[in-house]
ZATIMI-474863 format. One line per field, with one value per residue: residue in three letters; chain; x, y, z of N, C-alpha, C in turn. Coordinates in nm, 3 decimals. Example, Ala and Ser with C-alpha at 12.3 -4.5 7.8 and 13.67 -1.06 7.14 Angstrom:
// residues 2
residuo [Ala | Ser]
cadena [A | A]
n.east [1.319 | 1.285]
n.north [-0.569 | -0.225]
n.up [0.780 | 0.708]
ca.east [1.230 | 1.367]
ca.north [-0.450 | -0.106]
ca.up [0.780 | 0.714]
c.east [1.320 | 1.290]
c.north [-0.330 | 0.003]
c.up [0.780 | 0.787]
***
This chain:
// residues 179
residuo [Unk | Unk | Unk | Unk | Unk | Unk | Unk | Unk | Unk | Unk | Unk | Unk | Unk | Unk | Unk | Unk | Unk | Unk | Unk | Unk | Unk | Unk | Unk | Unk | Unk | Unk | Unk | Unk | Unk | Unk | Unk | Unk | Unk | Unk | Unk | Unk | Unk | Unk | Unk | Unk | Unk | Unk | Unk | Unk | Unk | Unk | Unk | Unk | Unk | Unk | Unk | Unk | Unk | Unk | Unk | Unk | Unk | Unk | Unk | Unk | Unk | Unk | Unk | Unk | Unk | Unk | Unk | Unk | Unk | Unk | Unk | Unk | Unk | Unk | Unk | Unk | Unk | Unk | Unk | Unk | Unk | Unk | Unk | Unk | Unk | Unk | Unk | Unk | Unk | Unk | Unk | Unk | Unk | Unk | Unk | Unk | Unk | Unk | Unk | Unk | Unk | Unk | Unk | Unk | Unk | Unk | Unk | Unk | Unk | Unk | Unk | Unk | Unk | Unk | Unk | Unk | Unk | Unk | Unk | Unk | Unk | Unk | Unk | Unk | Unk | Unk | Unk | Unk | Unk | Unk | Unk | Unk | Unk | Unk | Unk | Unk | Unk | Unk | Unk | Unk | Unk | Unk | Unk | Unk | Unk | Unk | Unk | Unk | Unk | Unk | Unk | Unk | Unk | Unk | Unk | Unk | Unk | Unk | Unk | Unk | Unk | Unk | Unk | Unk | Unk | Unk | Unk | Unk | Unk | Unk | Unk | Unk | Unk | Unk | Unk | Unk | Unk | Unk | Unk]
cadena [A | A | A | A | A | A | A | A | A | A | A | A | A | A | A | A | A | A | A | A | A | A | A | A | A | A | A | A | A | A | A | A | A | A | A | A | A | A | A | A | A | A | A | A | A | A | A | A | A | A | A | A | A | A | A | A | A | A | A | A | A | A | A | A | A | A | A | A | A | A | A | A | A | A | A | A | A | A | A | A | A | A | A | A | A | A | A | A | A | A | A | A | A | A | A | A | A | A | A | A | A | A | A | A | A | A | A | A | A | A | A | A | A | A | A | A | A | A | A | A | A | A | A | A | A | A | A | A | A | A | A | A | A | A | A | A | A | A | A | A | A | A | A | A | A | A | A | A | A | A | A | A | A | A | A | A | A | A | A | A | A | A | A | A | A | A | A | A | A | A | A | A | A | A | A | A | A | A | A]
n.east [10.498 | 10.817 | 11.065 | 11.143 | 10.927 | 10.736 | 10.799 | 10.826 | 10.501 | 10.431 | 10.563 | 10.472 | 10.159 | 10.232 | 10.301 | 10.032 | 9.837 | 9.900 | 9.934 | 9.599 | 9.538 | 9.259 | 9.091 | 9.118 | 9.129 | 9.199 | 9.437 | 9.715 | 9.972 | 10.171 | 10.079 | 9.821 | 10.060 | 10.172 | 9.946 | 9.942 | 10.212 | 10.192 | 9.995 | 10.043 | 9.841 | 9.703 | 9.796 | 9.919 | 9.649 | 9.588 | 9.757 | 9.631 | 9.472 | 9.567 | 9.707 | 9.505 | 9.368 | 9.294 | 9.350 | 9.409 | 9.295 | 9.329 | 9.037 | 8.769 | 8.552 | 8.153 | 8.124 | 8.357 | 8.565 | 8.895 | 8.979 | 9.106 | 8.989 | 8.908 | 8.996 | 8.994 | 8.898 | 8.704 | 8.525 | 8.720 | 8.953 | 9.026 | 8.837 | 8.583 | 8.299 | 8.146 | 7.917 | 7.654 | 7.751 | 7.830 | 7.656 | 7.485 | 7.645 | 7.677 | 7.395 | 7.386 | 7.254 | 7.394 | 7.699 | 7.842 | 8.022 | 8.436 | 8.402 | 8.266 | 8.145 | 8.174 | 8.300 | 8.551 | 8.637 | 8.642 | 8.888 | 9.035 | 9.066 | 8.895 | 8.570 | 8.299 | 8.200 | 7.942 | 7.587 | 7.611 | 7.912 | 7.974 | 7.862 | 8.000 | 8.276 | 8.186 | 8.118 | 8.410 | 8.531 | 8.472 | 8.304 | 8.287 | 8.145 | 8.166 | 8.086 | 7.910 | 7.908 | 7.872 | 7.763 | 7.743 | 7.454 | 7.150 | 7.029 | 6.746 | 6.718 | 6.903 | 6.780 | 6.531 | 6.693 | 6.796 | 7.037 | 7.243 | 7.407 | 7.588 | 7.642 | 7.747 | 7.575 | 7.483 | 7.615 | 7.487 | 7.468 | 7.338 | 7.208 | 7.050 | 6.927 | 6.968 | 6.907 | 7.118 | 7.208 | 7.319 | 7.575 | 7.821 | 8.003 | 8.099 | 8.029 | 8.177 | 8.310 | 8.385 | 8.632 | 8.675 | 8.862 | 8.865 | 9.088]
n.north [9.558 | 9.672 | 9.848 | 10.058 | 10.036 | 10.110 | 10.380 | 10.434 | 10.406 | 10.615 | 10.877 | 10.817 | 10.866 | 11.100 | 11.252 | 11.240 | 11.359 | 11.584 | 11.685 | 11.682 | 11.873 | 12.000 | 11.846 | 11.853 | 12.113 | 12.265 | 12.107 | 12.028 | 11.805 | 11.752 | 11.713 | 11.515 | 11.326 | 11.278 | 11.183 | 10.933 | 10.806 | 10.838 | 10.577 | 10.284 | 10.115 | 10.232 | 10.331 | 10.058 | 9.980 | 10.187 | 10.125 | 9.864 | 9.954 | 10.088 | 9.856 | 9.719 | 9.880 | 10.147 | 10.365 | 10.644 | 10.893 | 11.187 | 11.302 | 11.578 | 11.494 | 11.573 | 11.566 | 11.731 | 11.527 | 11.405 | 11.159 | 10.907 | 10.821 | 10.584 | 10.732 | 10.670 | 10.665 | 10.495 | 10.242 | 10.095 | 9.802 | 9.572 | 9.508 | 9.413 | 9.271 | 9.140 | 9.032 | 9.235 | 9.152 | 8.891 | 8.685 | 8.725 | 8.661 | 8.407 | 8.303 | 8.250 | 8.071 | 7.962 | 8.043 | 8.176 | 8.491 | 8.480 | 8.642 | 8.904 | 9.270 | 9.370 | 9.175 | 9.217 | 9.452 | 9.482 | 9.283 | 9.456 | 9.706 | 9.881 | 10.062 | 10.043 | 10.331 | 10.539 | 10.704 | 10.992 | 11.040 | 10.944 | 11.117 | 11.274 | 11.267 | 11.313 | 11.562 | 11.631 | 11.547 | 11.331 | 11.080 | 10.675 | 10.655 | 10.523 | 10.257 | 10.093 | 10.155 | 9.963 | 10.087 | 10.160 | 10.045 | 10.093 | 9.908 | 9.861 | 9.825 | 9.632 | 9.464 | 9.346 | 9.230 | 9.396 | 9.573 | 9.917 | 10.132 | 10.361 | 10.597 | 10.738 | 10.920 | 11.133 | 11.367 | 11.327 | 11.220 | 10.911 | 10.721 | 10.397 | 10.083 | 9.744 | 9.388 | 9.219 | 8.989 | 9.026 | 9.070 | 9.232 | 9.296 | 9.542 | 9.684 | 9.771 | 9.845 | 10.111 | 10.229 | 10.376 | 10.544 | 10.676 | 10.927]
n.up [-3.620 | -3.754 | -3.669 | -3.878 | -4.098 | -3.943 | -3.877 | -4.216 | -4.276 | -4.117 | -4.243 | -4.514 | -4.422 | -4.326 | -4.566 | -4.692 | -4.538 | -4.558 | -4.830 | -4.863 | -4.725 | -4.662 | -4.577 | -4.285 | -4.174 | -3.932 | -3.808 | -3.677 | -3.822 | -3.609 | -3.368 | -3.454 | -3.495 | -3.240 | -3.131 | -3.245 | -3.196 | -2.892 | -2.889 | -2.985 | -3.051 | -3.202 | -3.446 | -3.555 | -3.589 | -3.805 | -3.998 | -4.083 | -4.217 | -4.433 | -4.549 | -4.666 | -4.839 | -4.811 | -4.800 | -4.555 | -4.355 | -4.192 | -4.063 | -3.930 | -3.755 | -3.686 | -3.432 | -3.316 | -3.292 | -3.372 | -3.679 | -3.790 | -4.121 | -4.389 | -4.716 | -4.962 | -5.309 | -5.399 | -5.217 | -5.009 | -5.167 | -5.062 | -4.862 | -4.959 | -5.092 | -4.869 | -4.657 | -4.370 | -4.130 | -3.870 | -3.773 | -3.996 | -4.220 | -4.128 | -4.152 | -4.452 | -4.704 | -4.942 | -5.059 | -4.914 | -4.775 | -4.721 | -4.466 | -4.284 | -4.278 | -3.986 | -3.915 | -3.950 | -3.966 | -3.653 | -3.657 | -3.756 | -3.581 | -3.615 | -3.661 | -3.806 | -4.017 | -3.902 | -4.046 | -3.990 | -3.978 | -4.197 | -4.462 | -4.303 | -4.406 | -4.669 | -4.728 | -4.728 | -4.953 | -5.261 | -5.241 | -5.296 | -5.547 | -5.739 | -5.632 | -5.292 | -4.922 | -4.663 | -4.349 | -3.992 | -3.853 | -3.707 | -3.419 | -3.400 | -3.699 | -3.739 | -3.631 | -3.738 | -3.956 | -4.124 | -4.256 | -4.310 | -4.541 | -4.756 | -5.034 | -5.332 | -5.590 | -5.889 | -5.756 | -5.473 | -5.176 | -5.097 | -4.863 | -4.819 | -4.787 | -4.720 | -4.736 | -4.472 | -4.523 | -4.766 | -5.017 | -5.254 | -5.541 | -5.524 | -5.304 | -5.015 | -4.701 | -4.510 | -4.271 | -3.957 | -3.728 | -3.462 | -3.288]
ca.east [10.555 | 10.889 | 11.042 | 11.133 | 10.804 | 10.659 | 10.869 | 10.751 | 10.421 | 10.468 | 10.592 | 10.322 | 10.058 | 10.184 | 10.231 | 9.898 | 9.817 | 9.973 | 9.838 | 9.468 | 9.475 | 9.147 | 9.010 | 9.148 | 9.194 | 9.295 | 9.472 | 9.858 | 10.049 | 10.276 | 9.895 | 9.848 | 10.189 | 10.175 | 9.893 | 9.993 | 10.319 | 10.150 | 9.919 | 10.112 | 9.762 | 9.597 | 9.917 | 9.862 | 9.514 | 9.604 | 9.860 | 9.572 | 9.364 | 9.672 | 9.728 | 9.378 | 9.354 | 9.173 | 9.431 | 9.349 | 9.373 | 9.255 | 8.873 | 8.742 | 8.380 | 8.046 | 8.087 | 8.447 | 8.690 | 8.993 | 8.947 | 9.139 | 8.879 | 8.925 | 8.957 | 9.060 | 8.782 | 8.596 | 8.522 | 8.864 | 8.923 | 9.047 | 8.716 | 8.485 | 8.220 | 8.140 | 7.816 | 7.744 | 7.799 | 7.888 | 7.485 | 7.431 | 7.722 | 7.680 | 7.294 | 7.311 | 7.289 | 7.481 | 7.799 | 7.878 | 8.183 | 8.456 | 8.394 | 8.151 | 8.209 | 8.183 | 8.406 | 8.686 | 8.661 | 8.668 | 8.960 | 9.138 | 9.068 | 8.828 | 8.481 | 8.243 | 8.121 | 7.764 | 7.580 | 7.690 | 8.023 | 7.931 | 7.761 | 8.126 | 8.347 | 8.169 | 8.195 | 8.581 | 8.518 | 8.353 | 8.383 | 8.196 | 8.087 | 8.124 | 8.077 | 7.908 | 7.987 | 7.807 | 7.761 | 7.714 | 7.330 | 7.125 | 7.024 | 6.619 | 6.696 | 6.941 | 6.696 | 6.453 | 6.738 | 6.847 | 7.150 | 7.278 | 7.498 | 7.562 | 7.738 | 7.748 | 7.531 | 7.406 | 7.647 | 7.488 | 7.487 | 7.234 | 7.151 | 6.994 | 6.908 | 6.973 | 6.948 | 7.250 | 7.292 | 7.370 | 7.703 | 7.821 | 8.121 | 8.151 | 8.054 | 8.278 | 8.293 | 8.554 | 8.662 | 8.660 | 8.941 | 8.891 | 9.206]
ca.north [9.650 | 9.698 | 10.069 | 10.133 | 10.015 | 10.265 | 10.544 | 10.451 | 10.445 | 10.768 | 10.897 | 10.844 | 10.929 | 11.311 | 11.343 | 11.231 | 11.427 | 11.752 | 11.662 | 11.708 | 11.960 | 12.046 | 11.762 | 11.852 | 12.251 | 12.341 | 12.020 | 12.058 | 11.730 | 11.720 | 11.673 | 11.351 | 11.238 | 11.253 | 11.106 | 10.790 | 10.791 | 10.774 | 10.520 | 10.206 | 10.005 | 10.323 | 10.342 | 9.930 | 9.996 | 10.253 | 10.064 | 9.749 | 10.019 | 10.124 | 9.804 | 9.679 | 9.999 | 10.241 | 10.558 | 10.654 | 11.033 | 11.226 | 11.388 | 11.593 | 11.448 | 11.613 | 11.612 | 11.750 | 11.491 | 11.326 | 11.016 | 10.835 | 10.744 | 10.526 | 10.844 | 10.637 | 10.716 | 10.381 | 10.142 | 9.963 | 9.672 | 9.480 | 9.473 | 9.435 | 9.140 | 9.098 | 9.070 | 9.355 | 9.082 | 8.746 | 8.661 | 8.730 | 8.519 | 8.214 | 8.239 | 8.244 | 7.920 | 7.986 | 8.124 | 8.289 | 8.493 | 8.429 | 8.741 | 9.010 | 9.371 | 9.412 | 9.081 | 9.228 | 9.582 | 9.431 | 9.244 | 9.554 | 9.740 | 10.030 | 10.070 | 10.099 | 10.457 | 10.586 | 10.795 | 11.173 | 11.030 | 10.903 | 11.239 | 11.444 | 11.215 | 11.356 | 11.690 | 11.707 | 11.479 | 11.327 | 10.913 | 10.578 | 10.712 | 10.409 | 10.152 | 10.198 | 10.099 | 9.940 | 10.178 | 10.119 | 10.043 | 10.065 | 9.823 | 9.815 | 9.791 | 9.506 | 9.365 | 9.349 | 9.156 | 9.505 | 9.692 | 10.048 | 10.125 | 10.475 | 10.577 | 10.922 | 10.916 | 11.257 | 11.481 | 11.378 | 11.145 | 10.848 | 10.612 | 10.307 | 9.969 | 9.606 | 9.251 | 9.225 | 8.874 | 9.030 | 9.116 | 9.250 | 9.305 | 9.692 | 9.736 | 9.731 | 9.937 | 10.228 | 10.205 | 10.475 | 10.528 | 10.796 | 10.963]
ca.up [-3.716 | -3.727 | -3.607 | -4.009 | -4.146 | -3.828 | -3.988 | -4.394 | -4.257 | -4.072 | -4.369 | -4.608 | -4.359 | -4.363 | -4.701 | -4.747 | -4.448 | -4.636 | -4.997 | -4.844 | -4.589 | -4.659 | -4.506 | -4.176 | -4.201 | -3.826 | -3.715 | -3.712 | -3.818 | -3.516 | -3.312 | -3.508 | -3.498 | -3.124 | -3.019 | -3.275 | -3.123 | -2.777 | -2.863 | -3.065 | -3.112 | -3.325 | -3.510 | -3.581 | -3.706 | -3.964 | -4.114 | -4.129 | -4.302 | -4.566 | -4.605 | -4.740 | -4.992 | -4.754 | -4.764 | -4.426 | -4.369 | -4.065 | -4.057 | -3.800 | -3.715 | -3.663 | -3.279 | -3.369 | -3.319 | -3.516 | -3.651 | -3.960 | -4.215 | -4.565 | -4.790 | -5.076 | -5.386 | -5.372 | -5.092 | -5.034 | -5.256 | -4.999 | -4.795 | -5.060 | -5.161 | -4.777 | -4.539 | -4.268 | -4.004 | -3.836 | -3.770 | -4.149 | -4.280 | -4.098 | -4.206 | -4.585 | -4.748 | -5.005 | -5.139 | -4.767 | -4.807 | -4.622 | -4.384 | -4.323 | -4.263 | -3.877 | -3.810 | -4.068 | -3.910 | -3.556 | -3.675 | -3.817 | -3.481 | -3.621 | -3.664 | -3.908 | -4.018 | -3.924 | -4.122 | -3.970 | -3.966 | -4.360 | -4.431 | -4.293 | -4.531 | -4.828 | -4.689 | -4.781 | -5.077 | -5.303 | -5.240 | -5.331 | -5.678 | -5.801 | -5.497 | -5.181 | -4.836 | -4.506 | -4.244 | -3.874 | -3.823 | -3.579 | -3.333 | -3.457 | -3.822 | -3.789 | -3.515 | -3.871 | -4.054 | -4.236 | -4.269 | -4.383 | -4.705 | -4.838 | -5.138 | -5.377 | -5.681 | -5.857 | -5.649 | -5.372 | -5.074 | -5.045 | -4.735 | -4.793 | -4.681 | -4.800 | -4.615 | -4.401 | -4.560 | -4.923 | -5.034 | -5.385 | -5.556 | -5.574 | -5.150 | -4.893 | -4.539 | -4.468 | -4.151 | -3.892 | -3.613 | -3.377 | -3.216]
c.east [10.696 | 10.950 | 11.103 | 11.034 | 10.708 | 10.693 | 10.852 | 10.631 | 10.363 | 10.460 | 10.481 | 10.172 | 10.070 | 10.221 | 10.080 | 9.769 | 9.836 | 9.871 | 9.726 | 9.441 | 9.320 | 9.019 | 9.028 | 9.208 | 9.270 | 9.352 | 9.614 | 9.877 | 10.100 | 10.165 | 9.910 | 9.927 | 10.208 | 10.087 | 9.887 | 10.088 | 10.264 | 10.019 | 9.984 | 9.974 | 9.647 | 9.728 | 9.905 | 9.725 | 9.482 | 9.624 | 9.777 | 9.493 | 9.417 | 9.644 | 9.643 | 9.305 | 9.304 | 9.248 | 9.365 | 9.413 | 9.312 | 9.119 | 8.844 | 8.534 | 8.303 | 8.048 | 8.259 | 8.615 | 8.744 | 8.952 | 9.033 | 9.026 | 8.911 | 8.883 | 8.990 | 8.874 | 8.699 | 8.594 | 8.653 | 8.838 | 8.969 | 8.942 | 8.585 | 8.381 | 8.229 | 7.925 | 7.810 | 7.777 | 7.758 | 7.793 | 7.446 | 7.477 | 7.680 | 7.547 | 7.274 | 7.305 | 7.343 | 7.600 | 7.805 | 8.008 | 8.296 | 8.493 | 8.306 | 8.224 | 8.253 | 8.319 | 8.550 | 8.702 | 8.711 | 8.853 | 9.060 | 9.155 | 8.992 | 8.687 | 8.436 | 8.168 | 7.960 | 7.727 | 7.611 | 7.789 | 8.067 | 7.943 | 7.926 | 8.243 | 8.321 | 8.153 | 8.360 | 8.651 | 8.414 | 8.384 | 8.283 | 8.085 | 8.044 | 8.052 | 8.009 | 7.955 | 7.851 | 7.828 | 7.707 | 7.566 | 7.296 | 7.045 | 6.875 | 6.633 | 6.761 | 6.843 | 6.612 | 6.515 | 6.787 | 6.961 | 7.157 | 7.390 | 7.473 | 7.653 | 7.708 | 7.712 | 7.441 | 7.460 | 7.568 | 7.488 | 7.354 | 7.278 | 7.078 | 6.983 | 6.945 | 6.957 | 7.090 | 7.330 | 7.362 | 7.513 | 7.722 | 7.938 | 8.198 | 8.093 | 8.107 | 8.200 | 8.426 | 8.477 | 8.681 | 8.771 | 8.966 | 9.034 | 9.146]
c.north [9.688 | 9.885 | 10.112 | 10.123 | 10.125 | 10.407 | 10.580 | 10.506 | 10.598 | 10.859 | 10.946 | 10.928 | 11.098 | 11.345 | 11.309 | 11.365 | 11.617 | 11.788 | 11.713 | 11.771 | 11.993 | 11.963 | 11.795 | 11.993 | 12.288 | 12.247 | 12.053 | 11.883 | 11.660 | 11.702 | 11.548 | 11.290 | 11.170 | 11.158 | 10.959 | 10.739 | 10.728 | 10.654 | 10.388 | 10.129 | 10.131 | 10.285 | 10.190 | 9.941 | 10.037 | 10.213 | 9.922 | 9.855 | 10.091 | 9.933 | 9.700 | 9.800 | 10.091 | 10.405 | 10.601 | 10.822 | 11.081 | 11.310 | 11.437 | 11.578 | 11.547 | 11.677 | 11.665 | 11.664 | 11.408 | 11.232 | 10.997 | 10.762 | 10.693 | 10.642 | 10.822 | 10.618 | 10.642 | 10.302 | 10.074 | 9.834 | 9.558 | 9.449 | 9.525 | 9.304 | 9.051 | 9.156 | 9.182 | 9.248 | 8.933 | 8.651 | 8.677 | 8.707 | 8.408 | 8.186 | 8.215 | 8.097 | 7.893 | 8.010 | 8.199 | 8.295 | 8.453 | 8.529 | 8.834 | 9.129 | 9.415 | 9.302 | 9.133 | 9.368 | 9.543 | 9.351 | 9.328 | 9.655 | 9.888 | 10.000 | 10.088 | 10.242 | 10.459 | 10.697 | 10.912 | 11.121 | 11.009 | 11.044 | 11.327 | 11.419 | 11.257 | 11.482 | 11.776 | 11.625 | 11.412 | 11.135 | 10.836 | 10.632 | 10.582 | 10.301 | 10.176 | 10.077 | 10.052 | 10.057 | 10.090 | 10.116 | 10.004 | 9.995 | 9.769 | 9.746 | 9.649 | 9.400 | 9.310 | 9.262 | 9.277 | 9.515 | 9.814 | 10.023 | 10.249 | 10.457 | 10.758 | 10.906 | 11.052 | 11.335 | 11.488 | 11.182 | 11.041 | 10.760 | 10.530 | 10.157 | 9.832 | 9.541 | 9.232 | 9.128 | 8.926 | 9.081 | 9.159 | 9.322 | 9.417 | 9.768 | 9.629 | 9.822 | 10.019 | 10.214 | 10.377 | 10.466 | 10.669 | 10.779 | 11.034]
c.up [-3.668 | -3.721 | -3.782 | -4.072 | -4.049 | -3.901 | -4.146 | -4.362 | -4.232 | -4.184 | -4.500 | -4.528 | -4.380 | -4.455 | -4.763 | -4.688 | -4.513 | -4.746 | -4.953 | -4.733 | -4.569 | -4.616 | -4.326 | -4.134 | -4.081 | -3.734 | -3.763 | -3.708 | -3.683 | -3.401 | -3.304 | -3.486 | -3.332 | -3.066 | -3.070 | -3.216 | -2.972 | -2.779 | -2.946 | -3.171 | -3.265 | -3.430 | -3.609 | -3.677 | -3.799 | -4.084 | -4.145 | -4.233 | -4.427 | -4.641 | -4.683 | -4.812 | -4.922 | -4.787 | -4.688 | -4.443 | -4.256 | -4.105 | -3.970 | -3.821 | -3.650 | -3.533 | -3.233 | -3.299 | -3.392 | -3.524 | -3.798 | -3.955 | -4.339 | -4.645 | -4.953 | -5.198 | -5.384 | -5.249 | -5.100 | -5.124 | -5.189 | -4.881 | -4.844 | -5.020 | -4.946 | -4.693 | -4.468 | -4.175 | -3.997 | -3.844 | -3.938 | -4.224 | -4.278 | -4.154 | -4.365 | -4.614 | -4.861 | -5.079 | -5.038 | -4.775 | -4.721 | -4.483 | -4.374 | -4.291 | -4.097 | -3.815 | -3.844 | -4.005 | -3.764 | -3.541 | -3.689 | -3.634 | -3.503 | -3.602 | -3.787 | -3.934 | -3.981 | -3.995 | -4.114 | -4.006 | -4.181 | -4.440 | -4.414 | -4.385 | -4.630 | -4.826 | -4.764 | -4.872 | -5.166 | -5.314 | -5.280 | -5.463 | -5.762 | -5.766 | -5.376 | -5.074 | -4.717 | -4.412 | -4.136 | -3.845 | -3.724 | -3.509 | -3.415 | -3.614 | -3.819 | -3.741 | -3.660 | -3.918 | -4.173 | -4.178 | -4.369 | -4.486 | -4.718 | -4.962 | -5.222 | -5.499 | -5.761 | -5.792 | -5.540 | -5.276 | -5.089 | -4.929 | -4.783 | -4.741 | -4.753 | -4.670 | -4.563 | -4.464 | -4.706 | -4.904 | -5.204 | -5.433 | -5.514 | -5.375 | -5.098 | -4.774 | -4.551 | -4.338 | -4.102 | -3.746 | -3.556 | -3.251 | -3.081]
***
């Protein structure tokens, strides 16, 4: 990234950052700004998570710290119509896309949400109304051949499960990047 594309970025981040204080009530700006500044590769990861539709904004998590999360109203549209992972690509026999969600997050340099973390996103909005998303599952279920997915139906939050191998137009994954 070049140092004016650092400074657009910048840029947008705190008026987005402004626009929705209320996602992030007692964090000051100049916080954030710093510890992107001191870190180049978070800074990098944001701008992979702008630039595949996520509008990344800061959240403070459950166990209360920062993290940019995809706060954009549906699952990004640029990490959509994907697997949760690499093991449940390569097995379909099928029409295997050409990525899943953990290799494409891995790639971006975040994580995938878990459900608290799911769960504090809809806290200081109201997201995946339409779409839902992969979440980070855990170790037994995938061991099964499952994965997690939430989404917001009814004003309220569900959790559920699918085969890891499925994919479908309208889920993706929001990404998660703790500061």
């Amino acid at each position: 990234m070049t140092a004016a594309e650092r400074r657009a970025l910048l840029q947008q981040l705190e008026a987005r950052f402004t626009a929705h204080a209320t996602r992030h009530a007692s964090v000051a700006w100049t916080a954030v700004e710093a510890l992107l500044m001191k870190k180049p590769k978070l800074l990098d990861a944001v701008q992979r998570m702008e630039a595949s539709g996520g509008e990344p904004d800061v959240v403070v998590l459950p166990d209360g710290a920062l993290a940019y999360c995809d706060c954009v109203a549906e699952s990004p549209i640029g990490r959509r119509s994907l697997c949760y992972d690499g093991p449940a690509r390569t097995t379909r026999k099928e029409a295997a896309p050409a990525s899943s969600a953990m290799e494409m997050a891995a790639d971006m340099g975040v994580a995938l949400m878990t459900e608290d973390e799911y769960h504090a996103l809809q806290q200081v909005g109201a997201f995946d109304r339409k779409t839902s998303s992969w979440l980070a599952t855990p170790a037994p279920i995938r061991a099964l051949g499952g994965a997690l997915f939430g989404d917001r139906r009814y004003e309220r939050v569900f959790i559920y499960h699918n085969g890891a191998q499925s994919y479908y137009a309208v889920r993706g994954f929001r990404g998660v990047l703790r500061l």
